[in-house]
MMTF fields as JSON, N, C-alpha, C and O atoms, coordinates in Angstrom:
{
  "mmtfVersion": "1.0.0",
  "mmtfProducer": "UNKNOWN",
  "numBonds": 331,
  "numAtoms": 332,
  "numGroups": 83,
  "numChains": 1,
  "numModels": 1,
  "chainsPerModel": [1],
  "groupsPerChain": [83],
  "chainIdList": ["A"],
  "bondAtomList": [4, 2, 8, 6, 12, 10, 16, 14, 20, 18, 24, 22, 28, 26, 32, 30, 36, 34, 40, 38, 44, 42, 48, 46, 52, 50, 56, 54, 60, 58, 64, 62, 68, 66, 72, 70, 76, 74, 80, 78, 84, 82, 88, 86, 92, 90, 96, 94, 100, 98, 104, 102, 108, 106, 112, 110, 116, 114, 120, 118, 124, 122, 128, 126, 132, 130, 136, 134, 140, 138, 144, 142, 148, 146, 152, 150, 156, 154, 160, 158, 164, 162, 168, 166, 172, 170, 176, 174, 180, 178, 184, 182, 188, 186, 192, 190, 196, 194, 200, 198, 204, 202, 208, 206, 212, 210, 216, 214, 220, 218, 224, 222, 228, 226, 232, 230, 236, 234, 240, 238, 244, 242, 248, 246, 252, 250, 256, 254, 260, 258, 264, 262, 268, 266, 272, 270, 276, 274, 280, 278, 284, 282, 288, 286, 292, 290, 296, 294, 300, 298, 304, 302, 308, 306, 312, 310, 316, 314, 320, 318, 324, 322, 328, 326],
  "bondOrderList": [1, 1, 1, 1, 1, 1, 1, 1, 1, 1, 1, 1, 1, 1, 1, 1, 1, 1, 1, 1, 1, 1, 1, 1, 1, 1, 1, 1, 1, 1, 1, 1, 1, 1, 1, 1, 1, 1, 1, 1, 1, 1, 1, 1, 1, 1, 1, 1, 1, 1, 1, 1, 1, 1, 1, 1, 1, 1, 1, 1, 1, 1, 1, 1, 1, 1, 1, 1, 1, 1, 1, 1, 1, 1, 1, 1, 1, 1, 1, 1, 1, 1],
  "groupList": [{"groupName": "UNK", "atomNameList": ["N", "CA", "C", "O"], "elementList": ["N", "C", "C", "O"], "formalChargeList": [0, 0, 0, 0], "bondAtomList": [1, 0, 2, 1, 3, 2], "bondOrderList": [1, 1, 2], "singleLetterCode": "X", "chemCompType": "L-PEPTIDE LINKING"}],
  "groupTypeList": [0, 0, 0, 0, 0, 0, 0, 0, 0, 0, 0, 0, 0, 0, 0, 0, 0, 0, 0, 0, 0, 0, 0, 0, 0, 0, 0, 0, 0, 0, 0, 0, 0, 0, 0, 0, 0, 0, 0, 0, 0, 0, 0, 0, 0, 0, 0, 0, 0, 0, 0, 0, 0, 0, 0, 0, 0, 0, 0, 0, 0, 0, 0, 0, 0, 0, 0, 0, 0, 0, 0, 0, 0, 0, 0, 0, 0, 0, 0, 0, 0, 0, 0],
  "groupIdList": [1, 2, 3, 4, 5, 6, 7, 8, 9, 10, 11, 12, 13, 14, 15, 16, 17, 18, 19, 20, 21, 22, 23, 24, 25, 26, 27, 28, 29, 30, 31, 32, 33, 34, 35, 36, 37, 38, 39, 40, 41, 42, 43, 44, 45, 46, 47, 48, 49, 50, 51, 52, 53, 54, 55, 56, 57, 58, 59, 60, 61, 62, 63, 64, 65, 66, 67, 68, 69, 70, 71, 72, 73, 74, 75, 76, 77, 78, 79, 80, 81, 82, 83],
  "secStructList": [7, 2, 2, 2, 2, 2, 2, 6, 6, 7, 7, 7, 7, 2, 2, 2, 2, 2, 2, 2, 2, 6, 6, 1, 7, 2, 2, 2, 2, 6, 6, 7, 6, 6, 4, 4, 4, 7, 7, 2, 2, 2, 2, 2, 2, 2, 2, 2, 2, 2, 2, 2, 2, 2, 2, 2, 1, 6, 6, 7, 7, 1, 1, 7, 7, 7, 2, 2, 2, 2, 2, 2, 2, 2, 2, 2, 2, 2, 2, 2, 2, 7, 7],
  "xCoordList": [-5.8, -6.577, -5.828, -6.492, -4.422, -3.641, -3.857, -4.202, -3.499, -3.899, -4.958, -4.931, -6.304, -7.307, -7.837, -8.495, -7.368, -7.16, -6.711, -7.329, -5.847, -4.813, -5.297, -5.316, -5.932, -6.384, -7.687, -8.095, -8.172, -9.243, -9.436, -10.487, -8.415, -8.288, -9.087, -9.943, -8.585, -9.213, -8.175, -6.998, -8.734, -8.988, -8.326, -8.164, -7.88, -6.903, -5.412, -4.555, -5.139, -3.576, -2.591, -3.095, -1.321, -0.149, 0.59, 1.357, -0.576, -0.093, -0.842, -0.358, -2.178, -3.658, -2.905, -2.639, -2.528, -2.074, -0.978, -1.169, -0.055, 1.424, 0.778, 1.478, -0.155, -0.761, -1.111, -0.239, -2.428, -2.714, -1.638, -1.596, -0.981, 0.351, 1.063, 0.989, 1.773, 3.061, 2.389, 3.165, 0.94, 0.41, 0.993, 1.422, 0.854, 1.122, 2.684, 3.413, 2.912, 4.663, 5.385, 5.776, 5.815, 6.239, 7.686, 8.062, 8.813, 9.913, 10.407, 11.31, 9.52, 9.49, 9.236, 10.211, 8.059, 7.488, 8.2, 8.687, 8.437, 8.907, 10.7, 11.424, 10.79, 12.365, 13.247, 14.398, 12.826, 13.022, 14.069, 14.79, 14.064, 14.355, 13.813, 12.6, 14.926, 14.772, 14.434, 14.082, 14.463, 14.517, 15.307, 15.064, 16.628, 17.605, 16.75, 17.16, 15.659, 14.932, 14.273, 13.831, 13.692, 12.864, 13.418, 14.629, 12.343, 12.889, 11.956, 11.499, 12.05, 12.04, 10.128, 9.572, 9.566, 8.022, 8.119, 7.792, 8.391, 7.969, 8.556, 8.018, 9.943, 10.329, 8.686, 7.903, 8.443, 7.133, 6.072, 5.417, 5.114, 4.158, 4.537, 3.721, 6.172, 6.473, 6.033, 5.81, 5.875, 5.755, 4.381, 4.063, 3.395, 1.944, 1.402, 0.608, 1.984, 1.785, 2.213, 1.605, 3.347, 3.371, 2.213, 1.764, 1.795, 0.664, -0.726, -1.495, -0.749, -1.948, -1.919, -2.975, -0.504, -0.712, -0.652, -0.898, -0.307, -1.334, -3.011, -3.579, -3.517, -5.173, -5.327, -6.238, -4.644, -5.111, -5.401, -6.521, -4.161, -4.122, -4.767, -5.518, -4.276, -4.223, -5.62, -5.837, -6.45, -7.515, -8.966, -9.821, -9.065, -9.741, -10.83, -10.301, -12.391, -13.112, -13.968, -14.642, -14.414, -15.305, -16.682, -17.651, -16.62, -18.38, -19.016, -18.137, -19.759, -20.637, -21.153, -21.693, -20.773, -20.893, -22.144, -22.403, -22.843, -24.259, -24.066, -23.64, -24.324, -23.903, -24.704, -24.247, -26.373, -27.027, -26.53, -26.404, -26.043, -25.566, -24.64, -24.814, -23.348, -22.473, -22.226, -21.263, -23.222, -23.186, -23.262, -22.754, -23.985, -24.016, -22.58, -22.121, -21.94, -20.989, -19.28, -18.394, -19.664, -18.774, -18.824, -17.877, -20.295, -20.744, -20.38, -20.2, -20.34, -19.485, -18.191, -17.844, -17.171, -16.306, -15.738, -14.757, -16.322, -16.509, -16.886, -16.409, -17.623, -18.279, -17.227, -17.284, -16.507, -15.542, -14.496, -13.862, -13.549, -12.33, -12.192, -11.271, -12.959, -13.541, -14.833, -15.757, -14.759, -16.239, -16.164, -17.005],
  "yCoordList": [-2.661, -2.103, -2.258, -2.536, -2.094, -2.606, -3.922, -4.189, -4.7, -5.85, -6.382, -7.491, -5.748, -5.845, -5.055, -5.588, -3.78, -3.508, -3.88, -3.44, -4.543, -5.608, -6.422, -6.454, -7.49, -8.534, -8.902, -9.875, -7.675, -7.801, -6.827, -6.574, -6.504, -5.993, -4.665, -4.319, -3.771, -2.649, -1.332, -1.499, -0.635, 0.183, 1.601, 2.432, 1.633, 2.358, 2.644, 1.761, 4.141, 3.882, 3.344, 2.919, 3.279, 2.795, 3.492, 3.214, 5.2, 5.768, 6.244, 6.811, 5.728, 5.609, 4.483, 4.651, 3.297, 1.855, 2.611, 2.775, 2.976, 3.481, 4.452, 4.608, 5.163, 6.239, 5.369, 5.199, 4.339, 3.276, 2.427, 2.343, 2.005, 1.411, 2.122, 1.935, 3.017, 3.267, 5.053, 5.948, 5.155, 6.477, 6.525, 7.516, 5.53, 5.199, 5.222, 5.646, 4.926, 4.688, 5.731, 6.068, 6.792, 7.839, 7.955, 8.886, 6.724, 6.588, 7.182, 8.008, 6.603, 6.563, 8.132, 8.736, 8.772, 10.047, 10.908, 11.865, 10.961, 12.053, 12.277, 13.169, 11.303, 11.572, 10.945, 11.347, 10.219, 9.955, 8.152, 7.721, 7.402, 6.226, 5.305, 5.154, 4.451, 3.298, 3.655, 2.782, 4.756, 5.195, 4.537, 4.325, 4.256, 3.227, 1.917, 1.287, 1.857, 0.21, 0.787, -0.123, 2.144, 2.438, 2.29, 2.354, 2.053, 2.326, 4.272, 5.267, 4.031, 5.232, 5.31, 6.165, 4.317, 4.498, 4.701, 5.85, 4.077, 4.129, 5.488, 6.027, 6.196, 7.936, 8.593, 8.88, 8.722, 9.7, 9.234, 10.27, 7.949, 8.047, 8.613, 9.22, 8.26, 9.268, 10.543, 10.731, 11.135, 12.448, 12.897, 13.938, 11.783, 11.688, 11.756, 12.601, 10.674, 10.679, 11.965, 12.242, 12.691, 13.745, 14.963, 15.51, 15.339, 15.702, 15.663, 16.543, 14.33, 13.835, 13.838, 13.969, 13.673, 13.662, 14.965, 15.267, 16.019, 17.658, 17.289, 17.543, 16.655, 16.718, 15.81, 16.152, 14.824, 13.58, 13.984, 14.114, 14.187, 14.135, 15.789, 16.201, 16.417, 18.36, 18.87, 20.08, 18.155, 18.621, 17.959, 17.668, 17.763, 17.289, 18.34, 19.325, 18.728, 19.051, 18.902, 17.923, 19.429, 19.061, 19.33, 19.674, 19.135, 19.519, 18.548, 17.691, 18.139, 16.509, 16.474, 17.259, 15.402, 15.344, 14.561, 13.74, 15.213, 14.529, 13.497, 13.554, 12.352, 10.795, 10.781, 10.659, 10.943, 10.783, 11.665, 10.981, 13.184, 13.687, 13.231, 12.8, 13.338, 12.276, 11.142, 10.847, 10.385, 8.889, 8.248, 7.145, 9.009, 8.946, 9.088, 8.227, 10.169, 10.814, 9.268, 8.947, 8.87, 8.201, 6.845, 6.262, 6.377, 5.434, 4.828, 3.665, 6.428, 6.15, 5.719, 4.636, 6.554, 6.576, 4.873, 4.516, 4.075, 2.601, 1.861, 0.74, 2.291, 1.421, 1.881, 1.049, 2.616, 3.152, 2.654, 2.333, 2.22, 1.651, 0.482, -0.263, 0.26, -1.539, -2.156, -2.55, -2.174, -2.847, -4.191, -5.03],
  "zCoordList": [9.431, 8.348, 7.023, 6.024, 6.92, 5.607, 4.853, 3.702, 6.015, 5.288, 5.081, 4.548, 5.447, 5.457, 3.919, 3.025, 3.958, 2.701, 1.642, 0.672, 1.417, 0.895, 0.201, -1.03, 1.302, 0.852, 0.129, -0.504, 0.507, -0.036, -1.468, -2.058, -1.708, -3.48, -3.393, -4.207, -1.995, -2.177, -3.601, -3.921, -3.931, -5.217, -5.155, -6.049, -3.372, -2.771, -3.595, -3.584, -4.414, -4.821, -3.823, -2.784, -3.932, -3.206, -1.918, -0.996, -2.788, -1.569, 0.04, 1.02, -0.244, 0.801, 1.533, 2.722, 0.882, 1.44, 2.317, 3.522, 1.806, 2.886, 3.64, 4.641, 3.688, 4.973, 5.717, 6.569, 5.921, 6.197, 7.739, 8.967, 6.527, 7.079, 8.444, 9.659, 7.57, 8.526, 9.273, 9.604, 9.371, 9.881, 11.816, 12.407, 12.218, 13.589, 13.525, 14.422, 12.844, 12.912, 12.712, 11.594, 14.547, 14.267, 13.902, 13.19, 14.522, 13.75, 13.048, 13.184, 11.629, 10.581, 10.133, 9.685, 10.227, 9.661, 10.683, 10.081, 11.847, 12.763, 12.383, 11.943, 12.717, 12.824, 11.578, 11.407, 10.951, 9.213, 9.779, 8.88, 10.983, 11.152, 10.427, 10.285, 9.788, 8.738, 7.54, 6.747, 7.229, 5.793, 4.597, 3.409, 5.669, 4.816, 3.85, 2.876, 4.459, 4.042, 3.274, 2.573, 2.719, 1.942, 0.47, 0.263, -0.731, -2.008, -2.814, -2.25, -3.684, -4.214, -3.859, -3.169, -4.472, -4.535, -2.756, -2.458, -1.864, -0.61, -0.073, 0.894, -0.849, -0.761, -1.047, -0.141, -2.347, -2.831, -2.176, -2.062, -1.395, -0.53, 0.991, 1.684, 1.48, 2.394, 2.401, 3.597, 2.062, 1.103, 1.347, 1.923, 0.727, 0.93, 2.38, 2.793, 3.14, 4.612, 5.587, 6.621, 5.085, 5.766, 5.466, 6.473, 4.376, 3.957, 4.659, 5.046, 4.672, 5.598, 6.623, 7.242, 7.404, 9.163, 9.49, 10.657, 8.509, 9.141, 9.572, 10.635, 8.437, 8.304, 9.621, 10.375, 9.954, 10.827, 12.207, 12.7, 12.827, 14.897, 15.074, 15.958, 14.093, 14.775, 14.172, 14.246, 13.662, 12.947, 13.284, 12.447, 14.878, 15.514, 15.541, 15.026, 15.957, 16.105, 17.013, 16.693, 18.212, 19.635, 19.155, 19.832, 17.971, 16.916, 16.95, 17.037, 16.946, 16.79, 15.199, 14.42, 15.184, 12.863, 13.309, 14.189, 12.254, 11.827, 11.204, 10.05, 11.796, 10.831, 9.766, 8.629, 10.097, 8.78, 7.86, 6.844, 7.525, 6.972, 6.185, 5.045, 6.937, 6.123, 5.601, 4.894, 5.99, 5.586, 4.334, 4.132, 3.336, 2.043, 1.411, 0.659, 1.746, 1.4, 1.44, 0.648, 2.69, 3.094, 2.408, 1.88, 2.519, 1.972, 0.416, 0.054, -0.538, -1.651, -1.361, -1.831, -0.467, -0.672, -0.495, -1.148, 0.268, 0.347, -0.649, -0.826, -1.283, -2.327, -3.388, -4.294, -3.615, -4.906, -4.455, -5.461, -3.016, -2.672, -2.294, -2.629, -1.674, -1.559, -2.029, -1.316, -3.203, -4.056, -3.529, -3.853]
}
């Protein structure tokens, strides 16, 4: 999905792209491995991703989402990050 994002000149800041990226990569966010390779911008979206992986795995719901409902909703959010 990164480079898919990427390449195609999505509208995503730098720090959606590094959630994206390295969200699977517990290494990295769990135990703070290879940090050494990071620079300062890739420190402050660190930062971002921990933020977000509260909202991500632990914030599951056994609710059934109304697609037509949301679909509009989402639908922007596509058309505003990948035009």
């Amino acid at each position: 999905m990164y480079l898919a994002a990427k390449e195609n000149k999505t509208a995503l800041p730098s720090a959606g792209l590094f959630i994206i990226r390295y969200l699977s990569f517990y290494p990295l966010h769990k135990s703070g491995a290879f940090k050494y390779l990071m620079n300062d911008e890739d420190d402050k979206n660190l930062n971002w991703l921990h933020i977000f992986n509260k909202y991500d795995l632990y914030s599951k719901s056994k609710e059934k989402v109304d697609v037509e409902k949301v679909k509009p909703y989402y639908l922007s959010l596509i058309k505003k990050y990948f035009p």
